[in-house]
C-alpha positions in Angstrom: 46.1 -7.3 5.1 44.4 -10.5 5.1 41.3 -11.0 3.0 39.5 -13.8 5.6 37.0 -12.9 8.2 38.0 -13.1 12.0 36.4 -16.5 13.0 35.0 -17.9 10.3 34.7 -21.2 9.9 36.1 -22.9 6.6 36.8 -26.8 5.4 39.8 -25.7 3.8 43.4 -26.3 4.9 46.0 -23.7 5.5 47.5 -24.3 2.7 44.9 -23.3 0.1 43.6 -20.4 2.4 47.4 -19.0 2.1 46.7 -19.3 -1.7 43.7 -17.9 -2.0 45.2 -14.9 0.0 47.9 -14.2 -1.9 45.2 -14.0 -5.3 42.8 -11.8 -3.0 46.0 -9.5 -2.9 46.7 -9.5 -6.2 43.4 -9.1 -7.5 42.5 -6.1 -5.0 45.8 -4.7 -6.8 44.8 -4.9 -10.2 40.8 -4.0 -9.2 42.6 -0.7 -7.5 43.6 0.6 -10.8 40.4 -0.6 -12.5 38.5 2.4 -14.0 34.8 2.3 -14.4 34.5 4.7 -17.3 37.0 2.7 -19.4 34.8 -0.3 -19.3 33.0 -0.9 -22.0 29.8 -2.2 -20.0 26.4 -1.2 -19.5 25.3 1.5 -17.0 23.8 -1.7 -14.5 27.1 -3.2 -14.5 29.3 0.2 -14.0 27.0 0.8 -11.0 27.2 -2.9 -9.7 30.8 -3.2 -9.9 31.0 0.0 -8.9 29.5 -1.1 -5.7 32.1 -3.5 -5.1 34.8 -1.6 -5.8 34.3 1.1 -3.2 34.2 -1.4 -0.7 36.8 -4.1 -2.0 38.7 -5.0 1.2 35.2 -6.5 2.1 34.2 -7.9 -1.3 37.3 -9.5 -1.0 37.3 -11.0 2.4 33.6 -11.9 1.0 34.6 -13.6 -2.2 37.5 -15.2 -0.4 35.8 -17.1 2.0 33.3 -18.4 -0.3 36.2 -20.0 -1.9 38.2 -21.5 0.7 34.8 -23.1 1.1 34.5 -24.2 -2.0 38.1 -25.1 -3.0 38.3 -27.4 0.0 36.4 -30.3 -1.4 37.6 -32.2 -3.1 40.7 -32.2 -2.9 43.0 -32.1 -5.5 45.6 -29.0 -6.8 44.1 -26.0 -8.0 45.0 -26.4 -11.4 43.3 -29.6 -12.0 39.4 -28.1 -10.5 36.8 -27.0 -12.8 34.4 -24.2 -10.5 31.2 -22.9 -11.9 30.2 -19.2 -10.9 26.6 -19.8 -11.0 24.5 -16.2 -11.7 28.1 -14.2 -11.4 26.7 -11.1 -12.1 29.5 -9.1 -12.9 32.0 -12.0 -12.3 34.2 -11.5 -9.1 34.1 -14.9 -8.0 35.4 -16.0 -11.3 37.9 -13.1 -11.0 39.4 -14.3 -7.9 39.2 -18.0 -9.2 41.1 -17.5 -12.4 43.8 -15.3 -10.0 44.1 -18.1 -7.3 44.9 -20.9 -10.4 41.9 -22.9 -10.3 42.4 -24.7 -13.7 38.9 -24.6 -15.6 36.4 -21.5 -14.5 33.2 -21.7 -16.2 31.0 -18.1 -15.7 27.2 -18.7 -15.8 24.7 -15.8 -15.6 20.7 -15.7 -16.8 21.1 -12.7 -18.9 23.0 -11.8 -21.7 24.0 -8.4 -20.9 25.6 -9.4 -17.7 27.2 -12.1 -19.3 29.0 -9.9 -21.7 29.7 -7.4 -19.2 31.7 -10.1 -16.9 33.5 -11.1 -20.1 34.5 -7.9 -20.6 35.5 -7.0 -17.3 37.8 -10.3 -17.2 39.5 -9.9 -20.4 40.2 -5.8 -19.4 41.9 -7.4 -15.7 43.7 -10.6 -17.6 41.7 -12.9 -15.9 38.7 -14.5 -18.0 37.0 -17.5 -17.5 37.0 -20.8 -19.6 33.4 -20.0 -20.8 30.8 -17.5 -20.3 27.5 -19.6 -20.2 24.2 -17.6 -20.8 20.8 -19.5 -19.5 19.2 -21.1 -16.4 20.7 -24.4 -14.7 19.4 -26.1 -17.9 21.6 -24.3 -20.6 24.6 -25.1 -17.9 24.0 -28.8 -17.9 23.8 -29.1 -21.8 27.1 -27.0 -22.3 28.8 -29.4 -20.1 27.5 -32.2 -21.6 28.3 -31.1 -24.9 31.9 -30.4 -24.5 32.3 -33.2 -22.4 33.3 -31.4 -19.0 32.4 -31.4 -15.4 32.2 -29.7 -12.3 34.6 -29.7 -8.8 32.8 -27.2 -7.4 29.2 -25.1 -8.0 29.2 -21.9 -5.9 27.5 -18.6 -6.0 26.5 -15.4 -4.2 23.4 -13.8 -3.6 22.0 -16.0 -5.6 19.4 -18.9 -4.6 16.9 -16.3 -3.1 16.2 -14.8 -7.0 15.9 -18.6 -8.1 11.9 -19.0 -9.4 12.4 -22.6 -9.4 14.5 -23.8 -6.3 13.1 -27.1 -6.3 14.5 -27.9 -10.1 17.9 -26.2 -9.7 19.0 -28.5 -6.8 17.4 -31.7 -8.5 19.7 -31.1 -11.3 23.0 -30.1 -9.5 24.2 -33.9 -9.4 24.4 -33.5 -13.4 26.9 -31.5 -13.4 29.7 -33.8 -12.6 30.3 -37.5 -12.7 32.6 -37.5 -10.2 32.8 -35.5 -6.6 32.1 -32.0 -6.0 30.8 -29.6 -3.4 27.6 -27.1 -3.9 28.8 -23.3 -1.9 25.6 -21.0 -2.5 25.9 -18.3 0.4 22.9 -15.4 0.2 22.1 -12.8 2.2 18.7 -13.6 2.5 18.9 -14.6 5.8 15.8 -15.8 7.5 16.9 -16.7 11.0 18.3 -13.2 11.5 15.2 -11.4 12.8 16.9 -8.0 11.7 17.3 -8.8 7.9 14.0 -10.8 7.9 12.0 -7.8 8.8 14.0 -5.5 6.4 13.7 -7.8 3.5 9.8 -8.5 4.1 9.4 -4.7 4.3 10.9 -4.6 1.0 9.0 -7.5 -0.5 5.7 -5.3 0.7 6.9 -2.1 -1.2 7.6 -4.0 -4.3 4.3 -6.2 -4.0 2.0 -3.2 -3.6 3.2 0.1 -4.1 4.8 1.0 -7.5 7.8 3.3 -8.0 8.4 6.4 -10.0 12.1 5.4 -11.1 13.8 2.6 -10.1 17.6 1.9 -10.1 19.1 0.6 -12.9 18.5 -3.0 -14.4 19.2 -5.5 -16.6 16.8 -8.0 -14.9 13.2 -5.6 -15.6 12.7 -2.1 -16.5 8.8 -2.1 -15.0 8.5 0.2 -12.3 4.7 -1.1 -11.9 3.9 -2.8 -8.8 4.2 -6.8 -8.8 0.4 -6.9 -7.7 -1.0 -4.9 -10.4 1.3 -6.7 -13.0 -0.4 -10.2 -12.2 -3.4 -7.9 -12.3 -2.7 -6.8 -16.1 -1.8 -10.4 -16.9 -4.9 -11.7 -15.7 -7.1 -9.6 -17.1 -5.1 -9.9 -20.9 -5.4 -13.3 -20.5 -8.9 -14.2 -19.8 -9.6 -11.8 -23.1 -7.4 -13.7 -25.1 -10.1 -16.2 -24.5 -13.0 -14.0 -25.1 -14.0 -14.4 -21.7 -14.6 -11.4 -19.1 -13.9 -11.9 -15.2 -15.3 -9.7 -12.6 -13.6 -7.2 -10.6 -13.5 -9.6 -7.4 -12.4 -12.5 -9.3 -9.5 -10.8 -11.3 -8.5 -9.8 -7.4 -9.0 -13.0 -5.6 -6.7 -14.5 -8.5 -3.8 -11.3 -8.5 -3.4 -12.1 -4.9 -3.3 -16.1 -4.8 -0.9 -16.0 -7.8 1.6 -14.5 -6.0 5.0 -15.5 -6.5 4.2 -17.5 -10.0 5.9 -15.7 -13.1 3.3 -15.3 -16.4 3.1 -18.4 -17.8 1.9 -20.0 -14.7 -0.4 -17.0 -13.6 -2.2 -17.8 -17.5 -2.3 -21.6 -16.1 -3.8 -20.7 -13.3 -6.9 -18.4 -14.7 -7.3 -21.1 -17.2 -7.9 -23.6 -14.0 -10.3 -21.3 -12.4 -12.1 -20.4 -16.2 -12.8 -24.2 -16.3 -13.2 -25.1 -12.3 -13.6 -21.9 -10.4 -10.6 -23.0 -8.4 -8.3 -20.8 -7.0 -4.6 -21.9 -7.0 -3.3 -22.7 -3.5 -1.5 -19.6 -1.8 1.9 -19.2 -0.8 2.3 -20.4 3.2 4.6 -17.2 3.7 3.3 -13.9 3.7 5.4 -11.6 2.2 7.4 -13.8 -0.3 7.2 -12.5 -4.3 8.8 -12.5 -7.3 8.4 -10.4 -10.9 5.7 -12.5 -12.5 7.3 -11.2 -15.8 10.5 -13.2 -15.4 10.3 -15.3 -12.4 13.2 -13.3 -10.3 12.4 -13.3 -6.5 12.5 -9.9 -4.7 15.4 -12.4 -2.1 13.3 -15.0 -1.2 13.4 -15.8 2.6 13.8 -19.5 2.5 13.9 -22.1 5.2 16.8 -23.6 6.1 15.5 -26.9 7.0 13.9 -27.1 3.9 17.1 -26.2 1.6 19.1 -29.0 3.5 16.3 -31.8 2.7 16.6 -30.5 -1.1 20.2 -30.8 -1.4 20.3 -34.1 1.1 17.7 -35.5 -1.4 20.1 -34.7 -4.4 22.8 -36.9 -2.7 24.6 -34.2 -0.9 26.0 -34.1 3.1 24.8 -31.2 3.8 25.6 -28.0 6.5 24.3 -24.7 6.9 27.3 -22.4 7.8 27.3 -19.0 9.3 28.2 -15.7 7.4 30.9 -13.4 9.1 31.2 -9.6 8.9 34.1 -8.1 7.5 36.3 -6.0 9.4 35.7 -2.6 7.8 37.4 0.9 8.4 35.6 2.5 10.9 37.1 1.8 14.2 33.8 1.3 16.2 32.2 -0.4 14.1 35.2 -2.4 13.6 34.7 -3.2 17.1 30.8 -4.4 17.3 31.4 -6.5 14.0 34.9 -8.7 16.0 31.9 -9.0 18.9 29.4 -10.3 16.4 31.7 -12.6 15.0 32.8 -14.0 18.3 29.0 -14.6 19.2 28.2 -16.0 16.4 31.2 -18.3 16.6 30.5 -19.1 20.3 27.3 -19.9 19.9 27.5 -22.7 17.2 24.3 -23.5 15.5 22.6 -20.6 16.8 25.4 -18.2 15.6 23.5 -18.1 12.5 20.8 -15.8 14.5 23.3 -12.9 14.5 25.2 -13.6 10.6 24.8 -11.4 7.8 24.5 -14.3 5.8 24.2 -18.0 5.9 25.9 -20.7 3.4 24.1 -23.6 1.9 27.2 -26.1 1.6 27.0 -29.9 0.5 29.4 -32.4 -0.7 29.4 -35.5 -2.4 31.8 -38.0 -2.8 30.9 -40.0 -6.1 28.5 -39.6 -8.8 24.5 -39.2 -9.4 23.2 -42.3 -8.6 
């Protein structure tokens, strides 16, 4: 079995995809034999590995292309690149990384938990990273600073649609190397397929409007209130930390215009319309919203055009790739996934219409500027 999907397109060479095979075997033999209840991780974690591992022949081909994509530039042996897993989760990219001979793997996650999880789960499988870096882009740039190291390669999964501040992350990307390096941040959040864009804004209206009894397992937020009524409770607190009382129509008009700004910039904005009766400008997408308690976007559906003039801006050449399905069991659907992947293949740019995901990718040959 090879772990690469039928058709896709990669930069890398034969050579390293031939590598990176023989770790995806190796690792899917050692994940095998992993068991769940051994690890000594939280419940979120069991469940989201978990996940992966009842499906592994397609986390791997996953995992292994986002690789080969990232791998290929620049290039230079394995053992000599520094990759950063940026918002690992529970660490399979590093996993595969540190089992493929990539010399310096730095893990980077948001939260704490997570972070300790994926150190756990690579020291169980033999396979930790360099470092296990907790914090936003920010925290990342100062630990490489302070220990004097750089970055080959930044790549992720799932990832840049939960990032409250896209704008900021990409600025600072050129300061994580002096030298070159490639940026590989695939995420399912694909808005040019009309299929996941209407499933995901259906989910971004649940969440925004309706709250939920239980909800699965996190490490992220355990509120199961609606995101609409939590800007609602913020509001409200706010103004009457100032002594000051809002009506009913106001504390709406400002729930609804603040959405997609996490706390502190929901308190900003009330104080604005205390002082000028302004209302902060809405978001141009309808559905689009994020936990105002920590900023995490419910996947973001973000334009394409728009992510290649950030990164182009940040001294990047930058493509949008397709996403491939993976091959699966189930003969039939075996079948319509090889036809998807020849379509979206055949039809080039437009391919991305019919992908499961889509791949931000930019490389830069020097420095920042």
């Amino acid at each position: 079995m090879e772990f690469f999907f039928d058709f896709a397109e990669t930069p890398a060479n034969k050579e390293l995809l031939e590598e990176i095979d023989s770790a995806s075997k190796s690792l899917f033999r050692k994940l095998k034999t992993t068991r769940l209840d051994q690890l000594d991780v939280s419940s979120y974690s069991k469940r989201y590995f978990g996940n992966y591992l009842a499906d592994l022949t397609y986390t791997l081909q996953l995992y292994s292309h986002i690789l080969s994509v990232a791998l290929a530039y620049p290039e230079m042996p394995l053992s000599r690149f520094a990759l950063l897993d940026y918002g690992g989760g529970c660490g399979m990219l590093s996993l595969l990384a540190r089992e493929a001979g990539v010399g310096t793997v730095l893990y980077n996650d948001l939260y704490g938990p997570t972070c300790r999880d994926a150190e756990v789960i690579g020291q169980k499988l033999g396979n930790p990273a360099d470092a296990y870096i907790q914090g936003d882009i920010d925290e990342v740039v100062r630990f490489l600073q302070s220990h004097g190291l750089g970055c080959s390669a930044v790549a992720s999964h799932d990832v840049i649609e939960h990032i409250y501040d896209v704008e900021s992350f990409i600025r600072q990307l050129p300061l994580l190397s002096n030298g070159p390096m490639s940026v590989t941040m695939t995420s399912g959040a694909n808005i040019r397929n009309l299929r996941i864009r209407r499933m995901l804004m259906a989910k971004q209206v649940d969440i925004e409007y309706h709250d939920k009894d239980k909800r699965s397992p996190t490490i992220i937020s355990d509120c199961v209130k609606s995101y609409l009524s939590m800007r609602r409770e913020i509001i409200i607190n706010h103004a009457r930390s100032m002594n000051r009382e809002m009506a009913e129509s106001e504390i709406e008009a400002l729930a609804r215009c603040t959405r997609g700004l996490i706390k502190a910039d929901i308190c900003k904005a009330v104080d604005v319309y205390l002082e000028k009766r302004v209302l902060p400008k809405q978001l141009r997408h309808p559905t689009n919203t994020c936990d105002p308690d920590n900023g995490n976007w419910c996947e973001q559906l973000l334009d394409h055009s728009y992510l290649k003039r950030l990164l182009s801006d940040a001294g990047f050449r930058v493509k949008i790739l397709s996403g491939y399905y993976g091959r699966g069991t189930n003969p039939v659907k075996r079948r319509v996934k090889k036809l998807l992947n020849i379509g979206i293949r055949v039809l080039g740019g437009q391919g991305i219409r019919l992908a499961p995901f889509f791949t931000l990718y930019g490389k830069r040959d020097g420095g920042p500027e």
